[in-house]
C-alpha positions as CSV (number, residue, x, y, z in Angstrom):
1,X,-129.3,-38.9,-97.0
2,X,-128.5,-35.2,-98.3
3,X,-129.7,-32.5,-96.8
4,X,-131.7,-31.3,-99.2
5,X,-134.3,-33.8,-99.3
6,X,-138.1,-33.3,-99.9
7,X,-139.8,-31.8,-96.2
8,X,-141.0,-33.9,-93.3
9,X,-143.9,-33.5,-94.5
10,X,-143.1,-35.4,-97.7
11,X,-141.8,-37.9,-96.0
12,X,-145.2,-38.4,-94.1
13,X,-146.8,-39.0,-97.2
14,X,-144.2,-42.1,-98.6
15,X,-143.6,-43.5,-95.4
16,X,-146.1,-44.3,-92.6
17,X,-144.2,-46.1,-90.4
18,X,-140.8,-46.1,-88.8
19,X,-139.6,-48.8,-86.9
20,X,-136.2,-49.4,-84.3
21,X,-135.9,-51.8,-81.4
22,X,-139.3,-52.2,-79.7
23,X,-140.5,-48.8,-80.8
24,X,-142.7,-47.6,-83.8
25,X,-143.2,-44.1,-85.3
26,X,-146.2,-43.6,-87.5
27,X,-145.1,-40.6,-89.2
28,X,-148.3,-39.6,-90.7
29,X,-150.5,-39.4,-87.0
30,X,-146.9,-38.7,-85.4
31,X,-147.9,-40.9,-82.7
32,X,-144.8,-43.0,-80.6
33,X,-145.6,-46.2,-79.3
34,X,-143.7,-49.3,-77.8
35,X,-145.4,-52.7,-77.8
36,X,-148.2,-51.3,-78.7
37,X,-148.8,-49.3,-76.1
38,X,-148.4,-45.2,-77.2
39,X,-145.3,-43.2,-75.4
40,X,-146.6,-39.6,-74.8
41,X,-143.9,-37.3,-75.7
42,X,-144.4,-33.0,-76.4
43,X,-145.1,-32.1,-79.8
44,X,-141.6,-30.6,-80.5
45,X,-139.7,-33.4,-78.7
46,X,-141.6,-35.7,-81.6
47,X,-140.1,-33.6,-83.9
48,X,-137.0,-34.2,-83.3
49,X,-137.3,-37.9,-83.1
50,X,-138.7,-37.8,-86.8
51,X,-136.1,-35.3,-88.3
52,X,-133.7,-38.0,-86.7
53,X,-135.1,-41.2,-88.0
54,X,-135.5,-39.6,-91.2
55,X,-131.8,-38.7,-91.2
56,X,-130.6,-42.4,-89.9
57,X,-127.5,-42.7,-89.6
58,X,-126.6,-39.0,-90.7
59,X,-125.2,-36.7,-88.1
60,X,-127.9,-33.4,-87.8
61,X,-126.9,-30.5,-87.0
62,X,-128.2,-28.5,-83.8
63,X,-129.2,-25.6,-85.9
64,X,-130.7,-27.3,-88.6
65,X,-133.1,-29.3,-85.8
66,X,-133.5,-26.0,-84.2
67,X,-134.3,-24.4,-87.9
68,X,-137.1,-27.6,-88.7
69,X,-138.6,-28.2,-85.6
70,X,-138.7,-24.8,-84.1
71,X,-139.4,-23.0,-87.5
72,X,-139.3,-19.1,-86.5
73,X,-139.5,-19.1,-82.8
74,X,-136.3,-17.7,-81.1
75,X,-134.4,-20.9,-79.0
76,X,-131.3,-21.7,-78.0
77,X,-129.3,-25.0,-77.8
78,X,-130.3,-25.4,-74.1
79,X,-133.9,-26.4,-75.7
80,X,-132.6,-28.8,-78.0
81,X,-131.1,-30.4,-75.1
82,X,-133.8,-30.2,-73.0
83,X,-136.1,-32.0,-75.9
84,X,-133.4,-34.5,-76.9
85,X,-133.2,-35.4,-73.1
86,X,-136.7,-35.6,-72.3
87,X,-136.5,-38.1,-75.7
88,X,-133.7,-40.1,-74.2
89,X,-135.8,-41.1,-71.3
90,X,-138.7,-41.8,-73.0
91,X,-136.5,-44.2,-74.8
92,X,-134.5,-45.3,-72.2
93,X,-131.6,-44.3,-74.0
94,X,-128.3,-43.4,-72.7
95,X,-126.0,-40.3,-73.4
96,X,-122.8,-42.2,-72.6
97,X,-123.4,-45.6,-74.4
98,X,-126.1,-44.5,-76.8
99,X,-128.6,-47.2,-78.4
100,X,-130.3,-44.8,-80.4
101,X,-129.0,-41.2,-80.5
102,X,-125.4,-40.8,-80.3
103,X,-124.2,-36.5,-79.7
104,X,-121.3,-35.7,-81.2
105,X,-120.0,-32.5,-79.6
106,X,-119.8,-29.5,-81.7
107,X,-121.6,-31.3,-84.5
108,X,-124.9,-32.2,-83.6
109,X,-126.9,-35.9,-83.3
110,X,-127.1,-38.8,-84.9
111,X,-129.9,-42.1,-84.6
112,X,-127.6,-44.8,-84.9
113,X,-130.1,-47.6,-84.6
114,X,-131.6,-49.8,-87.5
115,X,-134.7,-48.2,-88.5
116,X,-136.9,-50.7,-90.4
117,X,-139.2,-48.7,-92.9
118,X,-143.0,-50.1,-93.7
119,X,-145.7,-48.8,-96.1
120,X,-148.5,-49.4,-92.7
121,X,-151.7,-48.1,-91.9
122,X,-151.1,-45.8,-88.9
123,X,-150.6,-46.9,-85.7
124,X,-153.4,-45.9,-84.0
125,X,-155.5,-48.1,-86.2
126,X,-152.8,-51.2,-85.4
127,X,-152.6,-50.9,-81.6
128,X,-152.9,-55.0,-80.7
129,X,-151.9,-56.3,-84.8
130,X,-149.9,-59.6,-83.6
131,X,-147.4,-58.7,-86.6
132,X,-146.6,-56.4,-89.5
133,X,-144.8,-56.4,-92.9
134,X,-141.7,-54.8,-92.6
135,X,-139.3,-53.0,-95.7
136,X,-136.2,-52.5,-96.2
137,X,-134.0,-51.9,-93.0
138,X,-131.9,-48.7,-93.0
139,X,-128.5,-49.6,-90.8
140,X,-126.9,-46.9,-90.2
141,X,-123.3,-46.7,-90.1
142,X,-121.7,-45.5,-86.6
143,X,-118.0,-45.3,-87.8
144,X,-115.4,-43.8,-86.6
145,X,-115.0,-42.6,-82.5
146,X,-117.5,-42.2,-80.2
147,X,-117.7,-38.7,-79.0
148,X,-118.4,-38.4,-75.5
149,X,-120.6,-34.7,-75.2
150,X,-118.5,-32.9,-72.8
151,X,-121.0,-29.7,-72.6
152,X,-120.7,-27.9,-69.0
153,X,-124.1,-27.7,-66.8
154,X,-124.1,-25.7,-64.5
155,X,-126.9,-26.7,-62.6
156,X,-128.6,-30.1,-63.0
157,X,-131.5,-31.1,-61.3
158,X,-132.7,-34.9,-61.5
159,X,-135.9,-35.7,-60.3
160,X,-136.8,-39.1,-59.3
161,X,-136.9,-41.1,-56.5
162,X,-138.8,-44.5,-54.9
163,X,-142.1,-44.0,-54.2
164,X,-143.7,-46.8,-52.2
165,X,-147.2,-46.4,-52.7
166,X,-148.4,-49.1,-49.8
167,X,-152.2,-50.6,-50.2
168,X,-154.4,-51.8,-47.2
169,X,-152.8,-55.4,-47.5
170,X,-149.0,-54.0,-47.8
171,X,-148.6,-54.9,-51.6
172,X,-146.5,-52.3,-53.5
173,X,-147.8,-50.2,-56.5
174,X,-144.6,-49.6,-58.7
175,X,-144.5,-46.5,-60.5
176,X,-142.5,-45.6,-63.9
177,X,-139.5,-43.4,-62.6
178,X,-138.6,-40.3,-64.8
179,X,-135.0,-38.7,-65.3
180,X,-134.7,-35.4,-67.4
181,X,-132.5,-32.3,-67.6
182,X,-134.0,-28.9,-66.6
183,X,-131.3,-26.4,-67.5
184,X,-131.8,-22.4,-66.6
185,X,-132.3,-20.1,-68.9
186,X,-128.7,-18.9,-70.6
187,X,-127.0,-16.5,-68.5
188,X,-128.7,-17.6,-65.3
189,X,-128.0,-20.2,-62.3
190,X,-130.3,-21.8,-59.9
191,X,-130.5,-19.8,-56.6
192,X,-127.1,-20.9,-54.4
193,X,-128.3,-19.0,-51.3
194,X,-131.0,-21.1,-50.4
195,X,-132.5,-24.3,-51.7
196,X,-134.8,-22.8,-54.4
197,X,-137.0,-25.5,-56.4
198,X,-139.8,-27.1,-55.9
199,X,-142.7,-29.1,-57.4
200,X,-146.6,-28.6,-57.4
201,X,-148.6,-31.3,-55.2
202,X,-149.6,-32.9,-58.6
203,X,-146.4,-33.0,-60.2
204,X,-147.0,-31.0,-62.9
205,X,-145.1,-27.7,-62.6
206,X,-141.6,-26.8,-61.2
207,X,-140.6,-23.7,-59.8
208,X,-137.3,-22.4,-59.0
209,X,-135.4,-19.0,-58.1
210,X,-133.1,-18.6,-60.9
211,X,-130.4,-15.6,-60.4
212,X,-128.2,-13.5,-63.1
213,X,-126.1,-10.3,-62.7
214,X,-129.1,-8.2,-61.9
215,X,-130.2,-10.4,-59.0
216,X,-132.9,-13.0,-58.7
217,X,-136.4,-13.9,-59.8
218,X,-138.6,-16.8,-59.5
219,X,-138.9,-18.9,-63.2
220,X,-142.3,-21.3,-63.7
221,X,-141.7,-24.5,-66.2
222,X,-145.0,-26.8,-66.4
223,X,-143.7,-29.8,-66.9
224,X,-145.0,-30.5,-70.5
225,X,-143.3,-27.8,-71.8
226,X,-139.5,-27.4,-72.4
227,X,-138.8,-23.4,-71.7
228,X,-139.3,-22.1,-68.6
229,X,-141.2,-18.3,-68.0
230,X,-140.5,-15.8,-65.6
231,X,-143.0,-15.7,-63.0
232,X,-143.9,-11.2,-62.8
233,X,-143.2,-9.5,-59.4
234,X,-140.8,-12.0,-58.1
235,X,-137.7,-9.9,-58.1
236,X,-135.1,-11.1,-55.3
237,X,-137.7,-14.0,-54.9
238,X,-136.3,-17.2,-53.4
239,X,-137.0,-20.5,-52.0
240,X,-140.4,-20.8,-53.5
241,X,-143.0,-23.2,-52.8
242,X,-146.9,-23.6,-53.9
243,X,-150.3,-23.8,-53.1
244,X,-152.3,-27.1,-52.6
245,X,-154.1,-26.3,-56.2
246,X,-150.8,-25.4,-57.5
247,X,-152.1,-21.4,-58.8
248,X,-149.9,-19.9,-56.4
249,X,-146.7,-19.4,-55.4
250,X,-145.6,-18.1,-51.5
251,X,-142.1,-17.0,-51.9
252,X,-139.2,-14.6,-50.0
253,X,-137.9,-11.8,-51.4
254,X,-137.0,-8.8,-49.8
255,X,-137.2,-9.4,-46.0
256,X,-140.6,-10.9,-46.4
257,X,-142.3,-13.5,-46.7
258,X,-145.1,-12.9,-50.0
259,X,-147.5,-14.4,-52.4
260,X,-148.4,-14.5,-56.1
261,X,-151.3,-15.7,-58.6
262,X,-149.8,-17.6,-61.6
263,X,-153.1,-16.2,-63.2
264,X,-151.5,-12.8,-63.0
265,X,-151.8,-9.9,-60.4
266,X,-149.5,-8.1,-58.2
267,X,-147.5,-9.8,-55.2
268,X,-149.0,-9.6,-51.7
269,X,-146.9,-9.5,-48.9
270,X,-147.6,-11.8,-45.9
271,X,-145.4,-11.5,-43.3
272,X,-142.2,-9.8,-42.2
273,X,-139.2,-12.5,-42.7
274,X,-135.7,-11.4,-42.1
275,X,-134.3,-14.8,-43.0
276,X,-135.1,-17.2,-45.5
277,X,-135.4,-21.4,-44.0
278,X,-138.3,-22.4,-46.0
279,X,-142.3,-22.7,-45.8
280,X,-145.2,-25.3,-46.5
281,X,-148.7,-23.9,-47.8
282,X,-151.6,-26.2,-45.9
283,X,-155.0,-25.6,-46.6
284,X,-155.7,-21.8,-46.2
285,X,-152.4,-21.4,-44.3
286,X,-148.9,-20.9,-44.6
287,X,-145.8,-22.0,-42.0
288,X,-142.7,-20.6,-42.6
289,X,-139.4,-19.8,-40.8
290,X,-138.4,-16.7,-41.3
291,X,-136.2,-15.6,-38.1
292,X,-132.3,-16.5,-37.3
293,X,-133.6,-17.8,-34.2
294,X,-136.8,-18.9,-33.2
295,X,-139.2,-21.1,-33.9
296,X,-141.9,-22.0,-36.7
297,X,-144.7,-19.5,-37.6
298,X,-148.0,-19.9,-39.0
299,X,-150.3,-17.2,-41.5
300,X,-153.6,-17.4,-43.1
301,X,-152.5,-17.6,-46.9
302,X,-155.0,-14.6,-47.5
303,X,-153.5,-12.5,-45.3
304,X,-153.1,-11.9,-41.5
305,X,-151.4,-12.5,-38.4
306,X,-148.7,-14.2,-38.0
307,X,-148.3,-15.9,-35.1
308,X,-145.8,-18.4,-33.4
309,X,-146.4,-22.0,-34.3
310,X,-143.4,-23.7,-32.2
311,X,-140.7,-21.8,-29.6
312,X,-137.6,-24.0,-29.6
313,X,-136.2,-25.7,-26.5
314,X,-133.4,-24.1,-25.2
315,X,-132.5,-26.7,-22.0
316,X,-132.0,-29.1,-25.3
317,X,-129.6,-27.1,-27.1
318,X,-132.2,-25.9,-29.8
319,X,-131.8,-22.6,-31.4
320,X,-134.2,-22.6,-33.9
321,X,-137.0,-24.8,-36.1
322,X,-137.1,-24.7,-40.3
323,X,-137.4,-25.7,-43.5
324,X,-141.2,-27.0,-42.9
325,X,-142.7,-29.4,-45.0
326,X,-146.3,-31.3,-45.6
327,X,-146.5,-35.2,-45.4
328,X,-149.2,-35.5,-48.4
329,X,-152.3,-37.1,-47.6
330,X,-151.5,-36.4,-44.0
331,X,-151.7,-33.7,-41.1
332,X,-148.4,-34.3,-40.2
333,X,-145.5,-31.7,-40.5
334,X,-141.6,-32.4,-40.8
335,X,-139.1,-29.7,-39.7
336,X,-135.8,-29.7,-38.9
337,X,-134.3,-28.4,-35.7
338,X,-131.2,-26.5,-35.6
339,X,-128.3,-26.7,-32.5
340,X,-126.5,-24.2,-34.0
341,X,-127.4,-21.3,-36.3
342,X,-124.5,-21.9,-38.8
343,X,-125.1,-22.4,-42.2
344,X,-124.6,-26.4,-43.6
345,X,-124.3,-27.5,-40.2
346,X,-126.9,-30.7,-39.6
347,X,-129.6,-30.6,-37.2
348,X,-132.7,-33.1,-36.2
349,X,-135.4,-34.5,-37.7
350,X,-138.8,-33.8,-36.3
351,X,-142.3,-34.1,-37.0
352,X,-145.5,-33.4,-35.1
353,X,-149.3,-33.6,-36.0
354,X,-151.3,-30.6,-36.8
355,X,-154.5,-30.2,-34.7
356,X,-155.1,-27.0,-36.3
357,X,-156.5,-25.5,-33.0
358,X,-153.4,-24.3,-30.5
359,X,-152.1,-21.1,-31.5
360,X,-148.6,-23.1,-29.9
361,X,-147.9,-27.2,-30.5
362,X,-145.3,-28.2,-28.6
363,X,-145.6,-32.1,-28.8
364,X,-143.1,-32.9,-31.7
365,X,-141.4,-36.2,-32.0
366,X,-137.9,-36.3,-33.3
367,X,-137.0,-39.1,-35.8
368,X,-133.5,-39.2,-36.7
369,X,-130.2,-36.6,-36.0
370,X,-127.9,-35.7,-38.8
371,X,-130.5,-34.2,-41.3
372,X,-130.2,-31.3,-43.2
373,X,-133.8,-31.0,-44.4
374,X,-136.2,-33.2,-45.3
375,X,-139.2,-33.6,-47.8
376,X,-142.0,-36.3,-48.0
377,X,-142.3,-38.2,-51.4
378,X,-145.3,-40.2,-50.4
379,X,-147.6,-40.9,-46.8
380,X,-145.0,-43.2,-46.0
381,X,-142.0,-42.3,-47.4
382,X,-139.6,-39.3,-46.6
383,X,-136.6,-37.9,-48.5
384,X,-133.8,-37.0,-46.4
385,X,-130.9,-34.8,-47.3
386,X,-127.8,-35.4,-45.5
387,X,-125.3,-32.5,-47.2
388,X,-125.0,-33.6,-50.7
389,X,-126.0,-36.7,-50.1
390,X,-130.5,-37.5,-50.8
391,X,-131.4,-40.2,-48.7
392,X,-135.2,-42.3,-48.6
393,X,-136.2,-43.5,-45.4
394,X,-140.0,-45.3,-45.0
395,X,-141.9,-43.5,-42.5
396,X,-144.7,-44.1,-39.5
397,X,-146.8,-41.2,-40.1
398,X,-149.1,-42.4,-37.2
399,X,-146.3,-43.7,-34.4
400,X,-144.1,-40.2,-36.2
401,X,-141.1,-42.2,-36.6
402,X,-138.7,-43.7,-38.6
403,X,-140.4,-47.3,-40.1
404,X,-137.1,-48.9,-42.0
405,X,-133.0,-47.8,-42.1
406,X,-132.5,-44.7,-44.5
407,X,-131.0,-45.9,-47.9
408,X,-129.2,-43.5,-50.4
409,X,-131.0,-42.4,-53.6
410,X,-128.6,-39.9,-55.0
411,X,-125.0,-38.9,-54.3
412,X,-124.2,-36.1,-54.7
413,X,-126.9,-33.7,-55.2
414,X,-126.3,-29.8,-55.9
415,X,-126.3,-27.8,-52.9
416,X,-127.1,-24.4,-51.6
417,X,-125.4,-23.1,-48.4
418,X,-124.8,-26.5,-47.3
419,X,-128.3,-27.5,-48.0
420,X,-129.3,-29.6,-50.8
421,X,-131.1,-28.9,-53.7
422,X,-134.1,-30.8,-54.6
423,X,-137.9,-31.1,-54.5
């Protein structure tokens, strides 16, 4: 099909329907949908998929989808990416041994399933039709080599782990998993000196300290969008983390330890913190490690005193507590002791139960040796990074202990000083 064909919009109008595999695209509501059921994909990454299907079997250039689907706004290839990635999943599509959208490097993408056309009434009006008349199938022709896309990344980040959410009588609720690309901003790199992404409590938004020649800065992508922003006042920011509601971010940047509203408004700083091994916001308040040696610290989000949480046993070979995180759902917190304060060198496990009433809590329980850091993905499940390797372990948040043998989720994972880099 040349490339100088009537608009999308054209298209639209003459065809209502485009279907390939168990997928149908109802180009006139631009609405997705498999068996019936609709596939909720961002505007833009829908306009991809149609400037595809419409080109079946036609290798598209990356500047002419940039040119159609992002009209005048100012991109880069890395967003194409991003939306053709996000599309991939939702099509459970893959790059290397492509059902539907085959890259060819330096070129650009191709759909390289049948589509079958049909002159429908939109989908949205057919949700549950037992059948449908269908046209005249367009096969495209694949030809020639396979081009493997050999593009560098220099950071990936995959996102996605087993969740077991466990009911009353023990019956598992499975969940969807989602994989996806989220590539800095050109010229930039995900934060080496410390790990440096992390999500909101609903899922919703990822954060990250993203560095360039000038230094570093904290950069804020909700997840139904495909380019990130740059969070203001974050300079030297690093190892981020939010607030329960997910409208603020506590960060480190500059020997302390400081705050910011997404809504806008200066930074506020919090409390003094020389080094940077991670924090947890809980409620109104913040723990943190912040020292070379010592132990965990508490602060009252709005501002405060900080004062010791935890002082680390020295008779056991302990020189210092971090990288604190939250179980959700639970007043339980996971940190990981340190023997040595050497960077990429493994420590313990522990967790202990919040009573929020000592000033001091010295009754932690440690759950397994050889642990990096650790992060909880559910009440009962924790995610355990052993160097470069993630690890998911189920989880007694009652008896605070181990509840099953750890099993490996991804290796190897991206890491930062030794530490790995996930959320």
């Amino acid at each position: 099909m040349p490339a100088t064909e009537a608009p999308i919009a054209t298209d639209r109008q003459r065809l209502q329907s485009l279907s390939f595999g168990a997928f149908e695209f109802d180009a006139q509501t631009r609405l997705l949908c498999r068996d019936g059921r609709e596939v909720a994909l961002p505007p833009r990454v829908l306009g991809v998929l149609e400037l595809l299907l419409r080109r079946a079997g036609d290798v598209v250039s990356r500047q002419e989808l940039i040119d159609t689907v992002w009209k005048d706004a100012f991109v880069t290839d890395t967003s194409l990416a991003e939306a053709v990635s996000v599309l991939r999943q939702s099509l459970g599509d893959d790059s290397q041994s492509p059902t539907y959208i085959q890259t060819l490097h330096r070129r650009g993408y191709r759909f390289v399933a049948p589509v079958s056309t049909a002159d429908l009434t939109p989908v949205r009006q057919a949700l549950g039709r037992n059948d449908a008349p269908i046209a005249a199938s367009i096969s495209p022709s694949i030809g020639g080599q396979l081009l493997p896309w050999s593009a560098a990344i220099i950071c990936a980040i995959i996102a996605g782990a087993a969740v077991w959410q466990a009911t009353r009588d023990r019956r598992a609720a499975s969940a969807p998993a989602a994989r996806f690309a989220v590539a800095p901003p050109q010229g930039t790199h995900f934060d080496t000196s410390a790990p440096s992404l992390a999500f909101s409590a609903d899922g919703t938004q990822l954060v990250w300290s993203g560095c360039d020649n000038t230094g570093c800065r904290l950069y804020l992508r909700p997840l139904d969008r495909l380019e990130p922003s740059v969070v203001a006042g974050t300079e030297d920011g690093r190892s981020p983390f939010f607030s329960p509601d997910g409208r603020s971010i506590a960060f480190f940047a500059d020997g302390r330890l400081k705050k910011v509203t997404l809504a806008g408004g200066a930074p506020v700083t919090l409390a003094d913190a020389p080094s940077v091994l991670g924090g947890t916001w809980i409620d109104r308040e913040i723990i943190f490690a912040g020292s070379p040696s010592g132990g965990l610290m508490r602060v009252p989000a709005d501002g405060g005193e900080a004062r010791a949480m935890t002082t680390p046993r020295e008779a056991s070979g302990e020189v210092r507590h971090a990288w604190p995180a939250i179980v959700p759902g639970r007043r339980v917190l996971l940190f990981t002791i340190d023997t040595m304060a050497v960077d990429g060198a493994s420590g313990v496990m522990a967790a202990l139960t919040l009573d929020g009433g000592s000033s001091e809590v010295r009754n932690w329980q440690t759950i397994v040796a050889g642990v990096d850091l650790a992060r909880a993905a559910a009440p009962d499940t924790l995610l355990v990074a052993r160097g470069a390797e993630l690890d998911a372990m189920a989880f007694d948040a009652v008896r605070l202990a181990a509840a099953g043998p750890p099993r490996t989720v991804v290796d190897p994972v991206a890491i930062a000083q030794g530490l790995a880099q996930y959320g």
